[in-house]
C-alpha positions in Angstrom: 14.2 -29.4 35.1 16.7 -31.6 33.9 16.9 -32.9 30.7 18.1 -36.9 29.7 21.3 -35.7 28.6 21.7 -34.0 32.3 21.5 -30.3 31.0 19.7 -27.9 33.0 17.0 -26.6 31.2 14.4 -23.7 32.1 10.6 -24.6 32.5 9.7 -21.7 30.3 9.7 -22.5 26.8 11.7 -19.6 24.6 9.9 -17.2 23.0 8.7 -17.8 19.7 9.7 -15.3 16.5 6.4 -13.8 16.3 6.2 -13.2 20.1 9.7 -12.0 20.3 9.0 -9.7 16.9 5.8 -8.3 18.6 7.2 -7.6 21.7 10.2 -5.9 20.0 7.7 -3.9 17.7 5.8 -2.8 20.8 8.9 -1.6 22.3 10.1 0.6 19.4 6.2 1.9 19.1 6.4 3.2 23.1 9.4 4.9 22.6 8.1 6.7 19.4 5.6 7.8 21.4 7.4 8.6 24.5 9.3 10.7 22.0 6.3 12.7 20.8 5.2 13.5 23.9 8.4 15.6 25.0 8.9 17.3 21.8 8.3 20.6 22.1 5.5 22.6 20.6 7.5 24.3 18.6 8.7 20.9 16.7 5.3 20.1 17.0 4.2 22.8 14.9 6.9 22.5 12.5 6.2 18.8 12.1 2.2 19.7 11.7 3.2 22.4 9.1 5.6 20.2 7.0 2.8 17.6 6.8 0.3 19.9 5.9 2.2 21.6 3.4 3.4 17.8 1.9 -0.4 17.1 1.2 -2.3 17.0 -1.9 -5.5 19.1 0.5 -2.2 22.1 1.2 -2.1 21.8 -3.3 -6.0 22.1 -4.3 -6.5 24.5 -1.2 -3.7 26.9 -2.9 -5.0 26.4 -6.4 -7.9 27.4 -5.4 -6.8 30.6 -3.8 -4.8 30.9 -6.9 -7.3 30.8 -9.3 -9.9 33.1 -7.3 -6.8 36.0 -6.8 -6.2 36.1 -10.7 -10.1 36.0 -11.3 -11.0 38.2 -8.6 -8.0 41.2 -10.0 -8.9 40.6 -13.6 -12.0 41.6 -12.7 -14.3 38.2 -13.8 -15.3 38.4 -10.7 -18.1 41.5 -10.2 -18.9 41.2 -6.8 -15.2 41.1 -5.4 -13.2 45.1 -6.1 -9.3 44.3 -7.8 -7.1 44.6 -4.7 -4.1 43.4 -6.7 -4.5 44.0 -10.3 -0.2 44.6 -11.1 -0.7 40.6 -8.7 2.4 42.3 -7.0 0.4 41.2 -3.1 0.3 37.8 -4.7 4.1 37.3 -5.5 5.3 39.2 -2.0 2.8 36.9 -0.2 3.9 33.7 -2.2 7.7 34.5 -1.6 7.0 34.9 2.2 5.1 31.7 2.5 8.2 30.2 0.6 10.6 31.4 3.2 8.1 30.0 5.9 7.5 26.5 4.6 10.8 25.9 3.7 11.8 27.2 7.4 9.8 24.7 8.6 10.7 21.7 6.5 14.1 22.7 7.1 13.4 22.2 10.8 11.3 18.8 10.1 14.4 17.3 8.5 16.6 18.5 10.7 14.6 16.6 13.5 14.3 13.9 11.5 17.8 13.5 10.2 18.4 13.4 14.6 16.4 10.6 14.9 17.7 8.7 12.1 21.0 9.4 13.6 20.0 7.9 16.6 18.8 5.0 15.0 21.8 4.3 13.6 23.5 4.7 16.2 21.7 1.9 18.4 22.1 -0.4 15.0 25.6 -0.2 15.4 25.5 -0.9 19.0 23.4 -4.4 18.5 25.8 -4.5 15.7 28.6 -4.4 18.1 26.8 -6.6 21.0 25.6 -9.2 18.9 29.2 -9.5 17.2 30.6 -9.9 20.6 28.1 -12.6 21.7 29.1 -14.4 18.2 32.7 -13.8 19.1 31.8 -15.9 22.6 29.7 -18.4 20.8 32.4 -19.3 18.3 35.1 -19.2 21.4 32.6 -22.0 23.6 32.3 -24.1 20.1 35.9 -24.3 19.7 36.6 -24.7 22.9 33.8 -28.2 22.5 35.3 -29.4 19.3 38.8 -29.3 21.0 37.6 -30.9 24.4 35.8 -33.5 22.1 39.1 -34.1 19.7 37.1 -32.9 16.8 38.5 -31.7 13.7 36.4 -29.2 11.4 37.2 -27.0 8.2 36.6 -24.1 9.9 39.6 -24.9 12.4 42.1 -22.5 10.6 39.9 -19.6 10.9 39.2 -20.3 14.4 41.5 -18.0 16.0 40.5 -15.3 13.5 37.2 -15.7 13.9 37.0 -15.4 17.6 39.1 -12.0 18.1 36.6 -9.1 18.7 36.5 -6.6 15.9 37.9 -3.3 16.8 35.5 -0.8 15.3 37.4 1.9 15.6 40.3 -0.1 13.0 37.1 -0.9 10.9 36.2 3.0 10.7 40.1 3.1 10.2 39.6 1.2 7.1 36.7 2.4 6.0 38.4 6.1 5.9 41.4 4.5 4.0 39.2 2.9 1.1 37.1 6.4 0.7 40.2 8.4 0.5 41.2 5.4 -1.6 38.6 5.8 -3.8 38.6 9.7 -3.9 42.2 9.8 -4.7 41.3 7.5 -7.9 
């Protein structure tokens, strides 16, 4: 289809936001779950574990043993012998489920400090793509202004503005003004 100024134009209409934002949410949902399903079941566990143990039914579960140990080896329970009355069990067996849940949380953030890693990762990789595609865009207006014998305010900058950013000068930089900072 041609439009009246003589540009092509496609017969699909562009996406609108919410269509483009759903598909883009559906996307990142698939892969979450693509994810899941080859973890392993060890990271599985540890996930399921750190969960549990982050939950307010992991607190009243382990008052409630709690308060029925202390009871039970004082003896204000008749029914139930002492079987810890020094409550020497109960520290060895709190200080061994220490080790184990932090263990496993341990692991949990661990895997989780890899997928935020990740994710940061492809950020700076649109990062980098869509500042390339800008870098174009502002090449193709200048290059329109200047076919059309237009001036702007932004003609100065133009050159600037259409060099790609080197990312690893900007890391460069970035080192320099820590260091800068550090030294301070």
């Amino acid at each position: 289809m041609i439009s009246k100024r003589g540009f092509q134009m496609s017969d699909q209409r562009p996406a609108d936001m919410q269509s483009v934002l759903h598909q883009n949410i559906q996307a990142l949902v698939e892969h979450r779950r693509q994810q899941e399903e080859h973890q392993g079941v060890q990271a599985w566990v540890a996930g399921a574990v750190s969960r549990f143990a982050g939950s307010m039914t992991f607190v009243y579960l382990h008052l409630a043993i709690l308060v029925v140990w202390v009871l039970a080896n004082l003896g204000e329970i008749p029914a139930v012998p002492a079987w810890d009355p020094t409550f020497v069990i109960l520290a060895m067996v709190a200080s061994v489920e220490a080790i184990f849940l932090s263990t496993f949380v341990l692991i949990n953030q661990n895997r989780m400090a890899a997928h935020s890693e990740r994710r940061a990762e492809l950020d700076l990789q649109i990062s980098l793509l869509n500042e390339h595609e800008t870098t174009r865009l502002i090449e193709m207006v200048a290059a329109l202004t200047a076919r059309l014998n237009i001036s702007t305010p932004a003609d100065k900058e133009l050159p600037e503005l259409a060099e790609n950013v080197d990312p690893q000068k900007v890391m460069t930089q970035i080192q320099q003004a820590s260091g800068d900072q550090e030294n301070a």
